[in-house]
N, C-alpha and C positions, 0 to 999 in steps of 0.2 A: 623539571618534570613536564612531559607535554603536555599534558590533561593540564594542571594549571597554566603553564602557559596561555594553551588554548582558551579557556575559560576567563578567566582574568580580565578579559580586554571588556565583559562586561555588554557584550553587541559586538557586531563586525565591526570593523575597521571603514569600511567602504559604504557608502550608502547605498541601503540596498533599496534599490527602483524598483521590485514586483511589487510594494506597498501600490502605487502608482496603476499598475498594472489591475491589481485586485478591487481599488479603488474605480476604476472604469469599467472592470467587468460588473461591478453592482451599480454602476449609473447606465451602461448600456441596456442592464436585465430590465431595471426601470424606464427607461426609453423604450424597448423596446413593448414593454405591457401597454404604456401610453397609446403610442401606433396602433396597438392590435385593436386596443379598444377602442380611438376616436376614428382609425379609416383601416378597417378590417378586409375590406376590398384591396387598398394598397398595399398593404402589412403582408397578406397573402403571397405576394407576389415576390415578398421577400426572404421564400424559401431559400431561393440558389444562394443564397447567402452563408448560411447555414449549414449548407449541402458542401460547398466549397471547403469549409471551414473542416467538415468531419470527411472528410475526404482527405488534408492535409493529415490528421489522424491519422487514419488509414493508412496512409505511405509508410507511416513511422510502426505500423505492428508487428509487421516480418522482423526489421531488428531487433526491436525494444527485445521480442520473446526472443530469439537467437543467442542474443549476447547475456541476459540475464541467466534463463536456463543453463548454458553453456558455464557459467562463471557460479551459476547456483551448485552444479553437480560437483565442481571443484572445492569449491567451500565446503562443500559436506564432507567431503575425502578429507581435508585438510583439520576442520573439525571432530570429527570421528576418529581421527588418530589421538587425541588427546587423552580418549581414553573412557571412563566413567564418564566424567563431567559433558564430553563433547558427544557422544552417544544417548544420554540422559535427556540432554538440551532439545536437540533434535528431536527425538520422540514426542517429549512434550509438546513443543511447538507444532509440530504435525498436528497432533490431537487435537491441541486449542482451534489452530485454524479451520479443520473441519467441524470443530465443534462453530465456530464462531458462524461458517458460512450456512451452517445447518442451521441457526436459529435466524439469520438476514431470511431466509430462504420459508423458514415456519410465520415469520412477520411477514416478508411481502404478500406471501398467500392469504394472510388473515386480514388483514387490511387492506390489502387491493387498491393500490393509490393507485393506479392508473388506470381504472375501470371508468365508461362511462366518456374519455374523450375523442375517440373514434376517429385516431389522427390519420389511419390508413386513407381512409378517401381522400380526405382535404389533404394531407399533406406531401402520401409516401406514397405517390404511385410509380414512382421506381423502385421501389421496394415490391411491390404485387409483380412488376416486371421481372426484376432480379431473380423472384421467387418461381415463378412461373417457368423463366427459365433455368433453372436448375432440375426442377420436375421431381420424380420419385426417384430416392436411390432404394435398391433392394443393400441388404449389407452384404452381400460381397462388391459392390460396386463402391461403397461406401472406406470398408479397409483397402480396398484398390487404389481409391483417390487419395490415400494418405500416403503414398507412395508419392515421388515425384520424379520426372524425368530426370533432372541431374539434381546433386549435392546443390548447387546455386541458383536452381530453379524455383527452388522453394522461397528463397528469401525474393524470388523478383513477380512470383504471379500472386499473391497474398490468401496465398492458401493457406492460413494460420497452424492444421493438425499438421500438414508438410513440414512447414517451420518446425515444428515441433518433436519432431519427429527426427528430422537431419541433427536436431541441437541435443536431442538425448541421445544420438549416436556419437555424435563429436566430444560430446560431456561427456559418456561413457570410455571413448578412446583415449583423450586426453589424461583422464584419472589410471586406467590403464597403462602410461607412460610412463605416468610418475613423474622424477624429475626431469628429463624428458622434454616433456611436453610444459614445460612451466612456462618458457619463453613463450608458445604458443596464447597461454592463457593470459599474459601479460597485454599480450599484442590483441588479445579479444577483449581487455579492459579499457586498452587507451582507444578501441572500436566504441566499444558501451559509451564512453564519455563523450567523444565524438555524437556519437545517435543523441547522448541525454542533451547536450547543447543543442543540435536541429531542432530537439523537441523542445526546448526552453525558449528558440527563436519563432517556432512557428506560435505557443502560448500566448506571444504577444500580439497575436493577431484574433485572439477568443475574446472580445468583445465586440470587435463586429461580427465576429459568429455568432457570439452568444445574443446581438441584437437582432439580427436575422431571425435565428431560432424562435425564440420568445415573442416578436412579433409576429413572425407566419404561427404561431403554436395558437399565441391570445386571438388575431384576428383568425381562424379558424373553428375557433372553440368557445371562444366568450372567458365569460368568468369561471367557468370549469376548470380551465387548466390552472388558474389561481388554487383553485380548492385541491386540486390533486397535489399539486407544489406543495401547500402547504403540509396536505398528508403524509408525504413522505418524509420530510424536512423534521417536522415534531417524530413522525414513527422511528426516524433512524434515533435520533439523536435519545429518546428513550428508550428505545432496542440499546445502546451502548451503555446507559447510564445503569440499564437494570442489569447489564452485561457484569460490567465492573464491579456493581455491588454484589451481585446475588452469585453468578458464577467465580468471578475470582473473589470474590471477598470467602465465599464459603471455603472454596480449598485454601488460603491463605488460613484460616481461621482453625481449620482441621488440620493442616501439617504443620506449621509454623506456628499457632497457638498469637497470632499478630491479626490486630482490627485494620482491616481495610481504609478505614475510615484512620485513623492514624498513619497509616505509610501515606495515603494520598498527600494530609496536610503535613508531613516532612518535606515532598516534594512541590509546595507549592508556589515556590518560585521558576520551579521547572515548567508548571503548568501556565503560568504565566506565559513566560518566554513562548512558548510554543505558542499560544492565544496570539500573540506579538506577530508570528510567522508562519501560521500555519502548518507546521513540521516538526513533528519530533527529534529530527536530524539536529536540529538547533540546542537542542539537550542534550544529545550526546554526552561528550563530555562531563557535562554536571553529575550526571547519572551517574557514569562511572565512579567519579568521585565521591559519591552521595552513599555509591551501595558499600564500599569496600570499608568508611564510615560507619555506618549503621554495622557492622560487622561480618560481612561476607568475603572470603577468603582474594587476594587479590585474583589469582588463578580463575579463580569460578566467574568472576565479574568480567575479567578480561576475554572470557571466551563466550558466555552466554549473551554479554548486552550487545557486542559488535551483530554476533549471530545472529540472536533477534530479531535487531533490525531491517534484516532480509527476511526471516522466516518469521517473525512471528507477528502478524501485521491481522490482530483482530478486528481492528476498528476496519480496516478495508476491506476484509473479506465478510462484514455484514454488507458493509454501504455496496458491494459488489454485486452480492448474490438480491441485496435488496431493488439496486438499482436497476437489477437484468429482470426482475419481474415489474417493474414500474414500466419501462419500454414494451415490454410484451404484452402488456394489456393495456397500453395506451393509443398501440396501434391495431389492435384488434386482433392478435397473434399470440396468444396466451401459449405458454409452452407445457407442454404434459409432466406427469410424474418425473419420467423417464428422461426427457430433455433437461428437467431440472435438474434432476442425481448428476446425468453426463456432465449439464455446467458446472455441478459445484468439484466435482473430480477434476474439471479443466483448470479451473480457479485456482485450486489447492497448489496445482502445480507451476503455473504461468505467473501467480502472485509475488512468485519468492523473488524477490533481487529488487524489487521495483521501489524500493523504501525509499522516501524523501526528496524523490526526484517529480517538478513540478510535470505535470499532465502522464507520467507515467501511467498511472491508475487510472485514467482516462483509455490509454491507450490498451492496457489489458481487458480491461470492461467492453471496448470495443473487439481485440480479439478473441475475449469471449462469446462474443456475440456473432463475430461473423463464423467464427468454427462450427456451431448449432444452427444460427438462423438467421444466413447474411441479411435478410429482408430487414430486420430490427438495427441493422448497422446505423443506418438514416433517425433513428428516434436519441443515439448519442446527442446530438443537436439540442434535442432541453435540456439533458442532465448539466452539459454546459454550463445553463444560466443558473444551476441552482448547487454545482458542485463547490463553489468557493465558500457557501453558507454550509456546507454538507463536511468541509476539511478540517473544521477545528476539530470536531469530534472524532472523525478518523483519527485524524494527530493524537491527539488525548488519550481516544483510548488505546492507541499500537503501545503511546508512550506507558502509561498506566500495567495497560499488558504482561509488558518487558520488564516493570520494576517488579511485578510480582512473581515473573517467572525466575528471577534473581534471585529473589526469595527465596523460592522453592527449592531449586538446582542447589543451594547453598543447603539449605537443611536436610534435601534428602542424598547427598554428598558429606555431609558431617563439616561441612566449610561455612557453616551459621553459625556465629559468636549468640546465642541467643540472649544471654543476661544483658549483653552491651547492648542487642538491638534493643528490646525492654528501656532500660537506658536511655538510647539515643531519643526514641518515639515519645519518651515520658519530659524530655529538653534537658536533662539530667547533662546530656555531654554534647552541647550544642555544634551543631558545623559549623567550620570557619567560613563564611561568606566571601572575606576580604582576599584568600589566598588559594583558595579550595585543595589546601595543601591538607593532608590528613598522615596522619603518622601509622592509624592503624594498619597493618598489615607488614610494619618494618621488625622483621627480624622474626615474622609467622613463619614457624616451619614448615606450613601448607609452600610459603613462597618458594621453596628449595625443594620442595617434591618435582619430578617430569612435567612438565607441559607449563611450568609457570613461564616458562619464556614467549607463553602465546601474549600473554597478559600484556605487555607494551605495545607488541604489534597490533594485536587485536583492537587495543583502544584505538582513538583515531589516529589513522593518516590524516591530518587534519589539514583545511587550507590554510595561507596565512590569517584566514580570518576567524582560525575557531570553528569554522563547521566544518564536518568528515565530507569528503568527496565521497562521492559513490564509488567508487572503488575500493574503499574503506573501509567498506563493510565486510563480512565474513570472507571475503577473498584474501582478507589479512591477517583471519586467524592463522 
């Protein structure tokens, strides 16, 4: 069985070096406050640093959206065929996430971490220039510019809505094709991997960014920009916690008649692992194993939890919509009603595919940003120093998210063993730890119903080390 297989080994195989890596982005952020605050004059000076750094960003936003969207539209065709369960899935997920980026979006406004440090002067005056030059669009000027001169122009001037724009025509063709166009979509995933590796090479270059950053940010600003860090750091991380409990605990507790607070501590060696690695990816596997135990149909697991992990990415689309209003009012550029609804409508859409791949959500966040208000592209540069403190709790809660959306899809699908879950929750029929081998589900007539054949693929394409490649995800349903 792959899922045990995968799982079994207990940790990768390989050492993995971004420990290393994450460990120097939180000694640089600390270096970098040091600077600011003993030679605030020098520290200053160490914007292009910074500027460098989220510029290599920037190179990577045109694909990252391109291949994602393009591979997200196809997943959903390939999902949606399943039937009930792949239609059901979707929806929900839709919901949650705009639910989720609505309430990052009702926190930033109410807390305002970024008010009060006044980066535009000191820091971003290529940003007043950028802005400056762009001027007013009237909106026909505006739906004009989404247009691009050719299919590949989009992906080369970083015109993000372009991008965007080319990928849900090619995501709509391709789906269109049918089988067809599959090879097409293949050849756009081993693209996606390519892009996600540049983007995993240039990451290891975000500590001298992030020391850049942090230091022009502190020597510009004093100990404000401490206080605003910290604001948002505690704000997100309680926007998620009250997330988990109060939003999906209540609908778990209303369809599924199951405590929140009990599925957490089933999965809490899951939660672990992820702590470990910052990435829910790294669960995978358990997860599948974990739900199809607790009693959820093979079928339903095998096509909701691959999905999810493209589509249903809670915990990002608060730290998203939170983190686009931390930037906007840290540079003195506070974005209106209407700018905000248009970002969290961008988000909903650009967010999908981007799951478990290091600096991706960096790279969306900035193509959010420059789609509305390229001047804000340049304030990426803090979140920087404070997103590796900001990633457990994204992980957690996508992860958390996705166990309860399992849940769900299973009960309001009729594919929820409910007495065994009960059961399982209460230690009555404990999981095997040792083999993550599980029997439930052998010989379920759910298995022999249509669409169970998603169920293996679905689960991971796994590397040899146990964790799903990004490709892995609902492009394999």
């Amino acid at each position: 069985m792959s899922i045990a297989g995968a799982a079994t080994a207990g940790g990768p195989r390989r050492k993995d070096r971004t420990h290393y890596l994450y460990l120097a982005v939180i000694a640089a952020v600390v270096a970098g406050v040091v600077v600011g605050l003993a030679a605030p004059g020098f520290a200053v000076e160490l914007k292009p640093v910074g500027t460098g750094f989220v510029n290599l960003i920037k190179m990577m936003i045109s694909p990252v959206i391109f291949c994602t969207i393009v591979l997200g539209i196809g997943s959903v065709t390939k999902a949606a065929k399943v039937g009930k369960v792949g239609g059901l899935a979707l929806g929900y997920f839709l919901a949650m996430s705009t639910v989720a980026l609505a309430i990052g979006l009702v926190v930033g406004n109410l807390l305002e971490p970024g008010s009060g440090l006044h980066l535009t002067a000191a820091l971003a005056k290529s940003g007043h220039a950028q802005a400056a030059a762009g001027g007013a669009q009237s909106t026909t000027d505006f739906l004009l510019g989404m247009i691009p001169d050719t299919m590949l122009s989009a992906l080369t001037q970083g015109k993000v809505l372009q991008t965007l724009l080319v990928a849900l025509l090619a995501g709509f063709a391709l789906q269109a094709m049918g089988p067809v166009g599959a090879p097409v979509l293949r050849g756009i995933e081993h693209v996606q991997r390519l892009v996600f590796r540049v983007m995993a090479m240039i990451m290891w270059v975000a500590p001298i960014g992030a020391f850049g950053a942090m230091a022009a940010v502190v020597g510009a600003t004093g100990t404000a920009a401490l206080k605003s860090l910290a604001v948002i750091m505690i704000g997100f991380y309680l926007t998620c916690a009250l997330f988990v409990v109060v939003v999906l605990g209540a609908l778990l507790r209303l369809v599924a008649g199951i405590n929140v607070f009990a599925l957490l501590k089933y999965l809490g060696r899951e939660f672990l692992l992820i702590l470990s690695t910052s990435s829910s990816e790294s669960a995978l596997p358990r997860l599948i194993a974990k739900m199809e135990h607790l009693g959820v149909s093979r079928p339903v697991v095998g096509i909701t939890v691959p999905t999810g992990y493209s589509f249903n990415l809670d915990g990002t689309a608060i730290y998203l919509t939170m983190a686009s209003i931390f930037i906007s009012e840290a540079m003195d550029k506070p974005m209106s009603i209407g700018e905000q609804l248009s970002l969290l409508v961008f988000m909903v859409i650009a967010s999908k595919g981007a799951a478990g791949v290091t600096g991706a959500g960096l790279a969306t966040l900035a193509g959010g940003l420059q789609s509305h208000k390229p001047a804000l592209v340049d304030g990426v540069g803090l979140i920087v120093g404070i997103d590796r403190f900001m990633s457990e709790a994204r992980a957690l809660t996508n992860f958390a998210g996705n166990a309860v959306a399992t849940v769900l899809i299973g009960r309001w699908t009729g594919e929820l063993d409910a007495e065994r879950a009960q059961r399982v929750l209460a230690g009555e029929l404990p999981f095997d730890e040792l083999t993550l081998v599980d029997g439930h589900g052998a010989g379920n007539p759910a298995a022999e119903r249509p669409g169970a054949e998603a169920a293996p693929e679905a689960s991971p394409e796994a590397s040899p080390e146990g964790v799903p490649t990004q490709g892995a995800t609902p492009a394999a349903v």
